[in-house]
C-alpha positions as CSV (number, residue, x, y, z in Angstrom):
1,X,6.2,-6.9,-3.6
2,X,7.5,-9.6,-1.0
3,X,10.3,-12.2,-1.4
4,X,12.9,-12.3,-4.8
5,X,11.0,-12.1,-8.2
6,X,12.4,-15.9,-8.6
7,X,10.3,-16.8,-5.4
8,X,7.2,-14.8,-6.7
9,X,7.2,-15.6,-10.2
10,X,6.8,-18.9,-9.7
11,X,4.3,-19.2,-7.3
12,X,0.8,-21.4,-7.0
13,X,-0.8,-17.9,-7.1
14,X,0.8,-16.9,-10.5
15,X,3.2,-14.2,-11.6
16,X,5.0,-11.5,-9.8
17,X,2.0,-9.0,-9.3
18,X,2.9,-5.1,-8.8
19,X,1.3,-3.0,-6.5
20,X,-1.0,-0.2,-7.8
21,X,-1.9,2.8,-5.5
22,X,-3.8,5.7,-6.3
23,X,-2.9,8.5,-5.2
24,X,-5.7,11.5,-4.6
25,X,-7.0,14.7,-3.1
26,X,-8.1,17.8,-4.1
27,X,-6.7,20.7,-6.2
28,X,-3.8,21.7,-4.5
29,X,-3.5,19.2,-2.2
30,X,0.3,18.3,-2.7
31,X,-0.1,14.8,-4.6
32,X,2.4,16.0,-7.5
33,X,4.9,17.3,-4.9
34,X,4.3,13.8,-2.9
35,X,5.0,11.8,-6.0
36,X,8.5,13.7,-7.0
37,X,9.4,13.4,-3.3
38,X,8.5,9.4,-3.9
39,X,10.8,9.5,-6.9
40,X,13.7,10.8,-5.0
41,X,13.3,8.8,-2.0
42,X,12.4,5.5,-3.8
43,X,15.9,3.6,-2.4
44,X,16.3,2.1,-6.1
45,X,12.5,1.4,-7.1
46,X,11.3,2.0,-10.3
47,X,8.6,3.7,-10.1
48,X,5.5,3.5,-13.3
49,X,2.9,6.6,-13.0
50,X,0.0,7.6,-14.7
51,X,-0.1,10.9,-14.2
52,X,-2.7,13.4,-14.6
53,X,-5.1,10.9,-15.5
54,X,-4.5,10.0,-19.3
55,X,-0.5,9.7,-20.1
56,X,1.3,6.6,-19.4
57,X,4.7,7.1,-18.5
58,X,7.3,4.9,-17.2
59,X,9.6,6.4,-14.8
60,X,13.2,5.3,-13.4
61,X,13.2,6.3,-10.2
62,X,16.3,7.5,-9.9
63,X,16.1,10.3,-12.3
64,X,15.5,13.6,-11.8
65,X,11.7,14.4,-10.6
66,X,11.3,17.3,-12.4
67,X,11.3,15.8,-15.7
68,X,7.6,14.6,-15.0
69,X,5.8,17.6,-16.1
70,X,7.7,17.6,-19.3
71,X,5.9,13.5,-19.7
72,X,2.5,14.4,-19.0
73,X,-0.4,13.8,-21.4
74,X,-3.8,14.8,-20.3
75,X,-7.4,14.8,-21.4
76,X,-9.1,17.9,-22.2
77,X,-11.9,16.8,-19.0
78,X,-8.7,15.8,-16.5
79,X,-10.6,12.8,-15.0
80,X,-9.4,9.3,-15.6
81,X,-12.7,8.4,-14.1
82,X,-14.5,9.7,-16.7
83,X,-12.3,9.2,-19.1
84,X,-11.1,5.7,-19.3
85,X,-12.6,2.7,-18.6
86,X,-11.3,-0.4,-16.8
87,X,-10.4,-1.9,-20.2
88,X,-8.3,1.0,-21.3
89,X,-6.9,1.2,-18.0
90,X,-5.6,-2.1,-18.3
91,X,-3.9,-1.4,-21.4
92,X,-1.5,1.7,-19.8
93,X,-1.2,-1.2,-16.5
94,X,0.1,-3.7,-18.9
95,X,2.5,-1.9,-20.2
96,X,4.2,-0.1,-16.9
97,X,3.7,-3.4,-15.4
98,X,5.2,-5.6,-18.2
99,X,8.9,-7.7,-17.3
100,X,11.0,-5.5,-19.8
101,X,10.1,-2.1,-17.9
102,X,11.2,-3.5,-14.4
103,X,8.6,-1.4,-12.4
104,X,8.3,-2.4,-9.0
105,X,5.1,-0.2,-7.9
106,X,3.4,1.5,-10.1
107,X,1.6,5.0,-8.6
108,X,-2.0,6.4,-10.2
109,X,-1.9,10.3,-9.7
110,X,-5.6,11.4,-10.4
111,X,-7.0,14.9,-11.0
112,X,-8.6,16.9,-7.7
113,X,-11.7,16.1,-9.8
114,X,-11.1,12.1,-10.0
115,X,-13.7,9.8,-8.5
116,X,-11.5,7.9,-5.9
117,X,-13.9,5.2,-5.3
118,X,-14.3,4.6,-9.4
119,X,-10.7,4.1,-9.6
120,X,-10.1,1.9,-6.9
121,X,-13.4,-0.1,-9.2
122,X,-11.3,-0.1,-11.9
123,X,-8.1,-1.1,-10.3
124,X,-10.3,-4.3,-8.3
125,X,-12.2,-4.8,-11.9
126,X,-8.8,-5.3,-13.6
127,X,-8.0,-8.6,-15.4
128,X,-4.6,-7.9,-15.2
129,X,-2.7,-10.8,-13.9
130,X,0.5,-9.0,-12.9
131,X,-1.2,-6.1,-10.9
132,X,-2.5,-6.0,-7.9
133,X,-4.4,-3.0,-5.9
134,X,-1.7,-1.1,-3.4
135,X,-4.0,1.4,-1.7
136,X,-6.0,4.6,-2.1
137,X,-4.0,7.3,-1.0
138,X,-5.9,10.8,0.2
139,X,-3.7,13.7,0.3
140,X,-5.0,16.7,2.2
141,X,-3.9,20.5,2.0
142,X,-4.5,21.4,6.0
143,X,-4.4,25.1,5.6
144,X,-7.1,24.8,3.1
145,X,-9.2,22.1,4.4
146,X,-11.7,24.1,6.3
147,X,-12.5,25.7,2.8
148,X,-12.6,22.4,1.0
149,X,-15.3,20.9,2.7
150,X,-17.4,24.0,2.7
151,X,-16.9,23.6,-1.2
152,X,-16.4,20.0,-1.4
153,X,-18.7,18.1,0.8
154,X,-17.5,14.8,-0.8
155,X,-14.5,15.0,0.4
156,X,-16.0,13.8,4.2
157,X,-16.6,10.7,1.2
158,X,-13.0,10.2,0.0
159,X,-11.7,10.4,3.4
160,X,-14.0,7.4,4.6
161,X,-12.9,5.4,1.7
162,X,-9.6,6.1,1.7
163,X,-6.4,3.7,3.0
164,X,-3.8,6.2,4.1
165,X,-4.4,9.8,4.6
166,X,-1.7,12.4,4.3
167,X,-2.6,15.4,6.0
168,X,-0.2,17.8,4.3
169,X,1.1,21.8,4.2
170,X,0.8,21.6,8.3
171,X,3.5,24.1,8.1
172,X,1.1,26.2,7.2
173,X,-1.6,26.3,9.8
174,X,-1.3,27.3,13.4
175,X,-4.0,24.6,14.7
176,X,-2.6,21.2,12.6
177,X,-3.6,19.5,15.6
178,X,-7.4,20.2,15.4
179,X,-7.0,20.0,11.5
180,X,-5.9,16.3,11.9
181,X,-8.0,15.5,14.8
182,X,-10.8,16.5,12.7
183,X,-9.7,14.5,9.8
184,X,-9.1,10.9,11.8
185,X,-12.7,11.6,12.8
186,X,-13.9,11.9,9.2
187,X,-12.2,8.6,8.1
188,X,-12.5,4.9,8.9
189,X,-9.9,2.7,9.9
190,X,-7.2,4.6,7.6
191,X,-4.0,5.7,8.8
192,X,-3.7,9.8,9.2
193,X,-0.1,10.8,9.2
194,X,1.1,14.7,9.0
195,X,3.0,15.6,6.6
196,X,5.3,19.0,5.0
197,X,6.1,19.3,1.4
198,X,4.8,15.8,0.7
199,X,7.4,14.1,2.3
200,X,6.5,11.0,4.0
201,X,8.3,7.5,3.8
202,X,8.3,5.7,1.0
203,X,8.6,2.7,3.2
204,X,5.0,3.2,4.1
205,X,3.8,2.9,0.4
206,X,6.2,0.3,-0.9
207,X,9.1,-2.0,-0.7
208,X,12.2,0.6,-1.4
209,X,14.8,-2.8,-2.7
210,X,13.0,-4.5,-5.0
211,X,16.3,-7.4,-5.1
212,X,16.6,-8.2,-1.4
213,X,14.3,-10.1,0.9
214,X,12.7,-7.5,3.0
215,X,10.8,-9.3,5.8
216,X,12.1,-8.7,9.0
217,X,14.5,-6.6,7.9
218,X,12.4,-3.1,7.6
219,X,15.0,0.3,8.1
220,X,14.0,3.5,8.5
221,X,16.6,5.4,9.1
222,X,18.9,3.8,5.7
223,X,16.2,6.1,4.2
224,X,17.7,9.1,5.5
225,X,21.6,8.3,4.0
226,X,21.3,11.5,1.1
227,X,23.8,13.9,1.9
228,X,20.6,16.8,1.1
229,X,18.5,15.6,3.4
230,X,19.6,18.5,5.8
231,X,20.7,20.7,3.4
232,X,16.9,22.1,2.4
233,X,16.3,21.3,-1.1
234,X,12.9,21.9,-3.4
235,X,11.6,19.2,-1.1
236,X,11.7,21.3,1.5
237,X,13.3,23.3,4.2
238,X,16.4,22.3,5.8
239,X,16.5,20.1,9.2
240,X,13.2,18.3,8.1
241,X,12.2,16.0,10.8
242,X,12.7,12.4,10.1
243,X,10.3,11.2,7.5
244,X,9.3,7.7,9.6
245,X,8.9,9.9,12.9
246,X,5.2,9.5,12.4
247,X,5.3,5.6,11.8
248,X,5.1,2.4,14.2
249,X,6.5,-1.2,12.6
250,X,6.8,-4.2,14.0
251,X,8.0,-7.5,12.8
252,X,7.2,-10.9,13.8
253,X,8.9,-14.0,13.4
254,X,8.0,-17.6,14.7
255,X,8.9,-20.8,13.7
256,X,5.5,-22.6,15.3
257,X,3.0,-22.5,12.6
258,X,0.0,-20.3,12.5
259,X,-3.6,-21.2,12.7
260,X,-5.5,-20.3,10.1
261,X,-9.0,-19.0,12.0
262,X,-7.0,-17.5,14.8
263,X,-4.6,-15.5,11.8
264,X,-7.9,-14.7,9.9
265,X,-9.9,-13.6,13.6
266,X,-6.5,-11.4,14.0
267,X,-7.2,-9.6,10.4
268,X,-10.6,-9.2,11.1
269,X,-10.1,-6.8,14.5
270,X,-7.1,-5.3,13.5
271,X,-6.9,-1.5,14.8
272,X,-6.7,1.7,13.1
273,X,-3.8,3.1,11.6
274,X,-2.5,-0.4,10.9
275,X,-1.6,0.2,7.2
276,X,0.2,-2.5,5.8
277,X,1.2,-6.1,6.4
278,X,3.8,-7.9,4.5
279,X,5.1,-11.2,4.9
280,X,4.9,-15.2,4.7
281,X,2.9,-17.6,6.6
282,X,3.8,-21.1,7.5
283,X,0.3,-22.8,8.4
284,X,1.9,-26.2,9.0
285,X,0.2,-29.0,8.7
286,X,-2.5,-27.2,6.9
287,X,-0.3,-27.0,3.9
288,X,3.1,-28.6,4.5
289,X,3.7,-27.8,0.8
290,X,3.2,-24.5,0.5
291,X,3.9,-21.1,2.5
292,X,1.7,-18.2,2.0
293,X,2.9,-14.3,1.3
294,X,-0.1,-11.9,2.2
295,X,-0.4,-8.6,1.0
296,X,-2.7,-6.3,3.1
297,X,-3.1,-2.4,2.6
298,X,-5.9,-0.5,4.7
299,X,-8.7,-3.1,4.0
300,X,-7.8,-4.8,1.4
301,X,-6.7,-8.2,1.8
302,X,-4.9,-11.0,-0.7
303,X,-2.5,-14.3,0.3
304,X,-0.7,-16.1,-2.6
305,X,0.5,-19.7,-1.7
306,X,3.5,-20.9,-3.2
307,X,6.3,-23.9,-2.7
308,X,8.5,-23.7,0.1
309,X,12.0,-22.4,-1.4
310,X,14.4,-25.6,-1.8
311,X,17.2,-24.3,0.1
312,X,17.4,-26.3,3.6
313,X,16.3,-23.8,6.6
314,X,13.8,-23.9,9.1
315,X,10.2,-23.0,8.2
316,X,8.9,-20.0,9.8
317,X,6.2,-17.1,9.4
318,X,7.7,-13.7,9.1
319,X,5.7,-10.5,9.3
320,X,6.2,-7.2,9.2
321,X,3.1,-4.5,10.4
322,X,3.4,-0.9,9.6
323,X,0.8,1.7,11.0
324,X,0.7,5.0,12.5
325,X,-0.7,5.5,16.3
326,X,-0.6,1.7,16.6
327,X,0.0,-0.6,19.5
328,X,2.9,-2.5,18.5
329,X,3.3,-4.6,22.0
330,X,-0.8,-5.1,21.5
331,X,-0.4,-6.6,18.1
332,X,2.8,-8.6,19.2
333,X,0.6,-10.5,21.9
334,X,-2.6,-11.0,19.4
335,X,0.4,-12.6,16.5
336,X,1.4,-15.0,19.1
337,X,-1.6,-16.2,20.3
338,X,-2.3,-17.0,16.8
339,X,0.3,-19.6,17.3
340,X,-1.0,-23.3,16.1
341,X,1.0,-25.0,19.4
342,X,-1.8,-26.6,21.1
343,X,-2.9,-28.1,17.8
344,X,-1.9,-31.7,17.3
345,X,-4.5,-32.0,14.4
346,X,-5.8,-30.0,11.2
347,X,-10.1,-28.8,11.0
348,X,-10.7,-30.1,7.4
349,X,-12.4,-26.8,7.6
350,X,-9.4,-24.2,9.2
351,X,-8.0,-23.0,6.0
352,X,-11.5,-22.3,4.2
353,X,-10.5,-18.1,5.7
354,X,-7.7,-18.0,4.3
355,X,-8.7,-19.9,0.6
356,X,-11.4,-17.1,0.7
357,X,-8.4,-14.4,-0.3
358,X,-6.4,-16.7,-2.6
359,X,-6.9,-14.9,-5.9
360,X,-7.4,-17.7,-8.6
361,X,-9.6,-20.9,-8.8
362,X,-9.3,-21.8,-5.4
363,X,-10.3,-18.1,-4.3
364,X,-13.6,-16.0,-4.7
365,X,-14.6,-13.9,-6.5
366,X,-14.0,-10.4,-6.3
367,X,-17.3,-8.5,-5.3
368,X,-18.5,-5.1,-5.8
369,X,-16.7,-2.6,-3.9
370,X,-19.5,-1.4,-2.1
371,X,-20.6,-4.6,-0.9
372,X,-17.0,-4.3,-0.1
373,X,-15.6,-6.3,-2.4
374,X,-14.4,-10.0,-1.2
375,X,-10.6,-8.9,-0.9
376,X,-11.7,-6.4,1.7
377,X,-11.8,-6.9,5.3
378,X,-14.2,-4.6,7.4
């Protein structure tokens, strides 16, 4: 998550919360070879899984990948959908997400015959104070994915639903562009990236050094430092491209303080492929006590306001935007008219937007997910 865990874990909003994301597709698809590429790539993470739908494990994730099949519990039916309910879910979140195991993200790996929209219930049902939902990940094989939907017609479903689509095995297929054009057509405002061997950035899923202030400070290429990153490993074949070839980011810093309905009109409209935002707001006069981290992943939406840190320093909002396919200098130009410089006085009513995705008394609450739930913006 944003900021030092002494910034967070103070905060109006409550405790540090971890980010959740589920990670799905079909039999085959590549998530298990995604998540051990995760694990090797995580820049000092620790990583919590619950793999294969039952076993809660708790993963450092600096250790050696392979030793997650050896870990794995599952149910005899495979579906945590089915299997579990958001109570019992709970229970294997508290623990992974519990101060003593020191997980910074913690990834759901669901059987190819999981529900994706009943976890992502579950994970938005929780009462778990120290979680919060990190995305719905879609992984699909390309060489297969003709096939899949002639078997699978829901998977046209899961595709609409999901956050961040991987499109992976491209290697594989001699037309990956009409594989992902087809794909970005079948989903809604996710991002699509391509992918070999499950490698994509970690960057693009979570914060890869949990210790240091990451706004504004977002670095691809530190990602690419491991001496067998061109050396071909089980990963993958040598020379791999760079992993954050298919990614955009921008960050944005100001020290004029944001308008509440012109930030909330900008979250509304924002494009597709923008993934993630990350950051802190300064609103200014609307709360001269407090600046506001958000946490935004495909639709979903959540700020939590907490004190200004003591230290002496100029107030200012810093963002950082990560998307594939998006128009960074577009986006630039849309954050800075959401500057609050023509504003010498507060609407009683401005921050009422913003409140709306403040989890806690002064926020609302959460809907069902098919209405979509409050904490999702369409």
């Amino acid at each position: 998550m944003l900021g030092s865990e002494a910034d967070r874990a103070e905060g109006v909003a409550g405790p540090r919360q971890i980010p959740v994301v589920v990670l799905a597709g079909f039999l085959g698809s590549g998530k298990t070879t995604l998540l051990n590429h995760l694990l090797h790539r995580s820049g000092g993470s620790r990583i919590g899984a619950l793999v294969n739908d039952f076993g809660a494990i708790e993963i450092d994730a600096m250790a050696v990948a392979g030793a997650l099949g050896d870990s794995t519990v599952s149910l005899g039916n495979g579906c945590l959908c089915c299997a579990v309910d958001a109570t019992e879910l709970d229970t294997y979140l508290a623990k992974l997400a519990s101060p003593a195991a020191g997980t910074d993200v913690v990834v759901i790996e669901a059987s190819g015959l999981a529900e994706p929209q009943e976890l992502v219930r579950m994970l938005l049902a929780s009462e778990h104070p120290g979680i919060v939902y990190g995305g719905l990940v879609e992984v699909v094989d390309a060489a297969e994915f003709d096939e899949t939907r002639a078997r699978h017609p829901e998977i046209d479903r899961h595709l609409a639903l999901a956050d961040l689509v991987v499109v992976n095995k491209l290697d594989r297929v001699p037309d990956g562009d009409r594989v992902l054009g087809l794909v970005r057509t079948l989903t809604g405002r996710a991002a699509v990236v391509p992918a070999t061997y499950g490698r994509i950035d970690p960057e693009f899923l979570f914060d890869c050094r949990p210790s240091e202030e990451r706004v504004g400070q977002l670095s691809f290429d530190d990602l690419h430092t491991h001496a067998d990153d061109d050396s071909g490993d089980a990963d993958g074949p040598a020379h791999a491209p760079h992993l954050h070839a298919a990614y955009d980011s921008l960050s944005h810093t100001t020290e004029v303080p944001i308008d509440p309905r012109r930030l909330m009109r900008f979250l509304d409209s924002r494009p597709d492929g923008l993934y993630r935002i990350k950051g802190y707001v300064d609103f200014g006069p609307y709360d001269p006590v407090n600046r506001y981290a958000v946490h935004a992943v495909g639709r979903f939406l959540r700020f939590y306001p907490e004190p200004w840190p003591s230290a002496a320093g100029p107030r200012r909002t810093q963002l950082v935007l990560i998307g594939s396919g998006i128009d960074t200098d577009a986006l630039a130009a849309a954050l800075t008219e959401c500057a609050n410089d023509d504003a010498p006085h507060t609407d009683e009513h401005g921050m009422w937007g913003v409140l709306r995705y403040v989890q806690g008394p002064a926020g609302a609450e959460e809907a069902d997910v098919e209405d979509p739930p409050d904490p999702l913006i369409t």
